[in-house]
N, C-alpha and C positions, 0 to 999 in steps of 0.2 A: 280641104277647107280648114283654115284654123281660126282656133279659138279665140273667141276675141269677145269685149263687152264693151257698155255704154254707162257711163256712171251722169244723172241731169242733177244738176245743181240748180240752182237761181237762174231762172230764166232766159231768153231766148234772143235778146238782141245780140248781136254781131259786134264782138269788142276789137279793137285796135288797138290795145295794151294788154300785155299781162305781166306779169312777175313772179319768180320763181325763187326758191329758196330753197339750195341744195345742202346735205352734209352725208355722209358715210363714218365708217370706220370708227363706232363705238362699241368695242366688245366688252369691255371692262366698267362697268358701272361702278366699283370700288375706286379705280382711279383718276385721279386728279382732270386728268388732259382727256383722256377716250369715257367717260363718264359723267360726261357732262348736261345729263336730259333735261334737268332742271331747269338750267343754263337756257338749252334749246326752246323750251315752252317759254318762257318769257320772250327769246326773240322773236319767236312766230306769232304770239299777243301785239307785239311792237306791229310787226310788220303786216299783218292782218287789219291792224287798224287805222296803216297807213294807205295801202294800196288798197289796189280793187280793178278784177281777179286778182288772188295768193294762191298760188299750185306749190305742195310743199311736198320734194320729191324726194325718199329717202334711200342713197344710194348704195346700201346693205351694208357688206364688210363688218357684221357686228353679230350675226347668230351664234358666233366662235370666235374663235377660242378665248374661255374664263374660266374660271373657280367656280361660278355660280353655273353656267352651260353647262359643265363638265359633272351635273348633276341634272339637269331639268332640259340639256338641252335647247338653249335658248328660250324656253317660254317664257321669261321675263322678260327680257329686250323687248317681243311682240309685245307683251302686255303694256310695260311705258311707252310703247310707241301707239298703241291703243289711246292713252292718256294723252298723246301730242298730235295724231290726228293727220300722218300723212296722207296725201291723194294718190299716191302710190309706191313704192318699194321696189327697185332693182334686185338684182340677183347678182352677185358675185362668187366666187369661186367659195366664200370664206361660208358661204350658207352650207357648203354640204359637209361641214366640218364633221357632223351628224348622220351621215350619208342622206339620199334619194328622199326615205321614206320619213325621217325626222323632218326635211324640209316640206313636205305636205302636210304632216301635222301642223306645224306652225302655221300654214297658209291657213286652214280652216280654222285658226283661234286668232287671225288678224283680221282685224274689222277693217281693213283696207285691201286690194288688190296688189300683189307680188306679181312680177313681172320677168318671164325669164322667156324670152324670145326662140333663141336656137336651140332650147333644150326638148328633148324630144324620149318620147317612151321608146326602147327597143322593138319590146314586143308589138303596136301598135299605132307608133309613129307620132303620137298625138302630145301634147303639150304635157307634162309632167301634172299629175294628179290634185288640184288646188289652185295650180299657176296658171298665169294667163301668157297669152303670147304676144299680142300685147292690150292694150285699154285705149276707148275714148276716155276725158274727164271732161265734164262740162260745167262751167260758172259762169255765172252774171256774162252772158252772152260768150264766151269765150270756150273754144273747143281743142282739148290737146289732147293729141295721140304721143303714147309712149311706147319705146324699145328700148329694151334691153337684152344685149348681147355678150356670150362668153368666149374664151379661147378653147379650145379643142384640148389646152394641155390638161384643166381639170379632173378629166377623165383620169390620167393615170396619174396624177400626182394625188387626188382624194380616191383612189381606186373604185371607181364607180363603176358599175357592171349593169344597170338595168337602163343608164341612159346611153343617149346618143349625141354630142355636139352640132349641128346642120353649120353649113359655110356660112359664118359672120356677115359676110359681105351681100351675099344671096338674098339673104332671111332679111336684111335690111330692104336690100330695095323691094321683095316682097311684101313685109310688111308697111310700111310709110305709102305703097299702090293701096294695100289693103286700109288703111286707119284715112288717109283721104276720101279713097271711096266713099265710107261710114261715115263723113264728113267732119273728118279733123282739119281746121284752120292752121294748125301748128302742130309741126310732126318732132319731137325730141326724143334724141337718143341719149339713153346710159349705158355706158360702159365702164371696163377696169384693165382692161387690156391694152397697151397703145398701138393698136393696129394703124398701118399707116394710111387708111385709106379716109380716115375721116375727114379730115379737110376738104378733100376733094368729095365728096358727099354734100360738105355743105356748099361747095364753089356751084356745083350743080343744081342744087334745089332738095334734092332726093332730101334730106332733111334740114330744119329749118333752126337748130341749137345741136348741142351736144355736152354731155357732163362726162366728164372723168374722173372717177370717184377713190381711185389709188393712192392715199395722199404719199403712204411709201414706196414709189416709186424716185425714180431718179429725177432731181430738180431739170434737168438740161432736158429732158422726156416730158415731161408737165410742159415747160415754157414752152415746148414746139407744139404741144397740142393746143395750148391757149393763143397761138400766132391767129388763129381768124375769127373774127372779130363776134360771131357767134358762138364759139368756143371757150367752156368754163371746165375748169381745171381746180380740182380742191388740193391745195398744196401743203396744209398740216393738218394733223388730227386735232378735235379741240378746237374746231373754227368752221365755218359756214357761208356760203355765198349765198349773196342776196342778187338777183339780176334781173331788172326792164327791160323787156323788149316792146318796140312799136310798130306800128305795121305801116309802114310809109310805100314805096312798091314792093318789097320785099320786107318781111322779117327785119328789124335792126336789135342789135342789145345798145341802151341808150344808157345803161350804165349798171356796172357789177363791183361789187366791195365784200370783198371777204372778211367776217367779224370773227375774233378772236368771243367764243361761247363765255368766257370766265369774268367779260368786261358786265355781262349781264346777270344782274341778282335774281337767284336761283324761283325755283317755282314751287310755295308752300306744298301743292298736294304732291307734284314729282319727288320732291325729298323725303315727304311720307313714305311716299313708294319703295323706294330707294332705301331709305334705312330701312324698312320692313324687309326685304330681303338681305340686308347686309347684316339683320340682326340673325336671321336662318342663319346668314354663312358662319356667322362671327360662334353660334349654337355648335355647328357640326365639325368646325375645322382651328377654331382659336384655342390650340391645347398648343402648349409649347414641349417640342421633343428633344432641343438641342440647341447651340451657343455657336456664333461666327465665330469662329479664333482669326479669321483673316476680313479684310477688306476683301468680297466678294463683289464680280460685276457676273448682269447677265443679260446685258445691253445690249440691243441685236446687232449692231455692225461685228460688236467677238465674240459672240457665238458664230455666224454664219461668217465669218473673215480668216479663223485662225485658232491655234489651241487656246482654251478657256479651263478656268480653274472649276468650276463647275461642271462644266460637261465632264473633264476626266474625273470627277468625286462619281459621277453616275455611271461614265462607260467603266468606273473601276470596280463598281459596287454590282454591276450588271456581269463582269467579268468572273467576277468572287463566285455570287451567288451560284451558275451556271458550271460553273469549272471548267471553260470552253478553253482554246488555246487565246481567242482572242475577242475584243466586242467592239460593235464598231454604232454608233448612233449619228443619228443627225443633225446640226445645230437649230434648225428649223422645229424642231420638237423640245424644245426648252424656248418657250415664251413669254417669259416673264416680263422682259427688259428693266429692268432693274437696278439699284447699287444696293448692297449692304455692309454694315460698319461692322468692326473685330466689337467682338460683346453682345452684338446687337443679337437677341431671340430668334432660334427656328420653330417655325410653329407648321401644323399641318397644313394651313390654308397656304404659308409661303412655298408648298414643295408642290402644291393642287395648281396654284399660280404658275408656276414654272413648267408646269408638264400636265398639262391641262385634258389633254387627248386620251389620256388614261391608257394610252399602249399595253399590251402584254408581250412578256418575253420571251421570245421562240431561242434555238439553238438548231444551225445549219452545218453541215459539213459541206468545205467548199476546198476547189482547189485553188492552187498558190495563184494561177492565171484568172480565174474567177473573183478572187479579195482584189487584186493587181486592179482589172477591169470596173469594182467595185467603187475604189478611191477615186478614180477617174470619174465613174458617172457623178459622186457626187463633187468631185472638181468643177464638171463641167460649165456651171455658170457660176461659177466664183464672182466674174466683176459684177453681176448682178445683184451679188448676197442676197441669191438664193439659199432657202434652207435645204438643199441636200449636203452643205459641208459635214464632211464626215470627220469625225471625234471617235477615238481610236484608246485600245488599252491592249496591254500584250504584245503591242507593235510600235513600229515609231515608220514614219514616211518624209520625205520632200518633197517638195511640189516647187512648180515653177507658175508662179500666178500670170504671165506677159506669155506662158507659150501659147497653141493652139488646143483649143475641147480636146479632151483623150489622149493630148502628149503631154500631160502637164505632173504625171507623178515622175520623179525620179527614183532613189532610192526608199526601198522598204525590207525593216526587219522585223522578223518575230523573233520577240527578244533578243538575244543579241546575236542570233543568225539569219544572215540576207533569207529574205521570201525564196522558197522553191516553186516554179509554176509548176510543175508535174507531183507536189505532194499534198496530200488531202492536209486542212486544217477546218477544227471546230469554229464556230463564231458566233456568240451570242449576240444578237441585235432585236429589235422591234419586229412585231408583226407586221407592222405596216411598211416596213422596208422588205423585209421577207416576202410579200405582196406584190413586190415592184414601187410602190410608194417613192414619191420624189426620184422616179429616175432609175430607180436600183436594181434593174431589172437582170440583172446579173445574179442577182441573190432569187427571184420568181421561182425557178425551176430547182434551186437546192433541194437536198434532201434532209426533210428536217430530222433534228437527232433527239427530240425529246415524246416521252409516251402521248399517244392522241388519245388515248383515253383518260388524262392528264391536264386540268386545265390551269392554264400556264398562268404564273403571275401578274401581277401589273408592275409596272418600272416602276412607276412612282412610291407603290408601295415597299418596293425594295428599297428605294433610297430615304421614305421613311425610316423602315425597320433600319436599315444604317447608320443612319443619323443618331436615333435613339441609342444603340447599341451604345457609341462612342462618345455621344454627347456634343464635343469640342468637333468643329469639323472646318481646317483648314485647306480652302481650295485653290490649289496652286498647280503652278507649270512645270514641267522637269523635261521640256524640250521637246515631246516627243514626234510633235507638229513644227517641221520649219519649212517657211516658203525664203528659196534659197533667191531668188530675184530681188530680195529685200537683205 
């Protein structure tokens, strides 16, 4: 039996209209485009006082990764959304940024229902502690049931250990049986995954909308999900769909417009909000420790595409520290996306911004066929810019970005002698790579070289203390990444 609830709103007549109002992917309340809450509560005012039912669906992607999370773990996001008044909340991958037991907290300090369908307790099978699997919502006669669905990869790329993924497609057609029964008029899914089976979900009936709430996903990947005509697809961060549907014999969307957030003048008390925690951040992290000597980027196509002049400042400061033979990190863990100008101020909040997850740093003894296998996992979805690109110190590699997953490294040295696969090397990297994290599961079973009664640094505070040391810190390329296809 699963969990399931019934939210009655205004009354009980039987609507043939409703509308919806979707957005995701705000982690960054400090920034301009993914910070825009303020923004948000004025268009839901707008559109609350145009329409009638407003189901306002908030598609996650926002518990993680920030500056401000990477202290409180999201309780603030919940709390401005507290202020803005969603009818329900998705789950995306980006909630367990905190693991399992942080996303339950948060569930019981949101005055709205969180939504996470396939996710299931290990030990008891049951929907994760707070979350639902899925919800009625009920208004001014209008009855919608909601799913929300994850991919299975979750599990090992946030190293998750107490849950379980159940088959996407399963849990669907079971729940939408289940949310009709309970008498849902309108059965909608969220998702973040482009599984291809949605379309055909809706061609069938099995569900009656779908929201795709990824907006970084590939444009060519969006547009094929938004081909039927039920189907809403959030295509930038910093923007929001608004969408009617009628009920003629079936379900129709009679029209959907996605608004850019920033066209809309902000919302006096969210700004309150908003700068009351930006003044906390601005309290604990606005100390300046060091000067750009270079034009610095940390814009995630080159972080996760290729060597970056940052990333090697950090896998070289990781290398230093450690005194391994070699370190290797992954571009996925520098999140900043960013530019910065020569002159322009390091301060703490910019290094908390950047590496947000607060890693600590382990040291592995591995052999030359183990680092080898290494580069490749996180080769492996390169065209996707994925973050397991691996950023490298001590070593230099090629790669071939056009060949096939796991053929794509070519030559690799440490230092200026070829890799031996039959020789041990040290290698400092992340705990969370060290885990199997993003793929890495090559590094899982190393043996780690540093005291376990010993509790290891955090990255970021190493490249603090770096920073500070030198002050001037120019971040640049010396080749040691080339993708030889280019």
């Amino acid at each position: 039996m699963t969990k399931e609830a019934t939210l009655l709103q205004d009354g009980d007549d039987i609507a043939s209209k409703v509308t919806f109002v979707f957005t995701a992917d705000m982690p960054n309340i400090s920034d301009p485009i993914t910070g825009r809450y303020a923004n948000l509560h004025t268009l839901l005012d707008e559109v609350r006082g145009q329409y009638s039912p407003v189901f306002f669906i908030f598609g996650g992607g926002s518990i993680g990764p920030s500056a401000m999370s990477s202290f409180d773990r999201g309780s603030h996001i919940i709390d401005l959304l507290n202020t803005i008044e969603p009818d329900v909340m998705g789950v995306t991958k980006r909630e367990f940024s905190f693991y399992e037991n942080e996303l339950s907290l948060r569930s019981f300090e949101a005055a709205f229902p969180i939504v996470a369908s396939n996710v299931a307790t290990k030990r008891q099978g049951n929907a994760l502690e707070g979350l639902y699997k899925s919800i009625v919502v009920e208004k001014q006669g209008a009855s919608v049931g909601i799913i929300s669905v994850l991919h299975e990869r979750v599990i090992e790329e946030y190293q998750l250990t107490d849950i379980a993924i159940d088959s996407p497609l399963q849990t669907i057609y079971q729940e939408a049986k289940s949310l009709r029964r309970n008498g849902a008029q309108f059965v909608l899914l969220h998702y973040s995954y482009p599984f291809a089976f949605v379309n055909n979900l809706l061609d069938q009936g099995v569900i009656d909308a779908a929201f795709i709430s990824d907006s970084r996903l590939d444009a060519v990947l969006l547009e094929s999900h938004a081909r039927h005509e039920n189907s809403m697809a959030l295509t930038q961060q910093g923007s929001a769909l608004v969408a009617t549907f009628e009920k003629k014999v079936m379900w129709e969307n009679t029209h959907t417009k996605e608004h850019d957030l920033s066209r809309f003048l902000p919302n006096e008390t969210v700004i309150s909000q908003v700068a009351d925690y930006e003044a906390r951040l601005q309290r604990l992290l606005n100390i300046k420790i060091g000067e750009w000597k270079s034009n610095t980027s940390t814009m995630r196509n080159q972080v996760r595409r290729g060597e970056n002049g940052f990333a090697n400042f950090i896998v070289d400061t990781l290398r230093t520290h450690t005194k391994a033979d070699v370190a290797l990190l992954n571009g996925g863990s520098i999140r900043g996306d960013k530019r910065y100008t020569a002159g322009e101020p390091i301060t703490r909040q910019d290094i908390i911004v950047e590496m947000p997850f607060r890693a600590h740093a382990v040291t592995l003894g591995v052999s030359g066929e183990q680092l080898m296998i290494a580069l490749e996992e996180g080769l492996a979805q390169y065209e996707h810019t994925k973050g397991g690109f691996p950023h490298v110190s001590g070593m230099s590699y090629t790669f071939d970005s056009t060949a096939k997953p796991f053929e794509r490294v070519r030559d690799v040295f440490i230092g200026a002698k070829r890799l031996q696969k039959d020789k041990l090397y040290t290698i400092a990297t992340s705990d969370f790579l060290a885990n199997g994290g993003d793929g890495y599961y090559s590094l899982k079973n190393a043996e780690q070289r540093f005291p376990v009664n010993t509790r290891p640094p955090q990255i970021a505070e190493l490249v603090m203390q770096a920073v500070g040391n030198q002050f001037t810190v120019k971040a640049t390329t010396d080749g040691r990444i080339r993708d030889v296809s280019k």
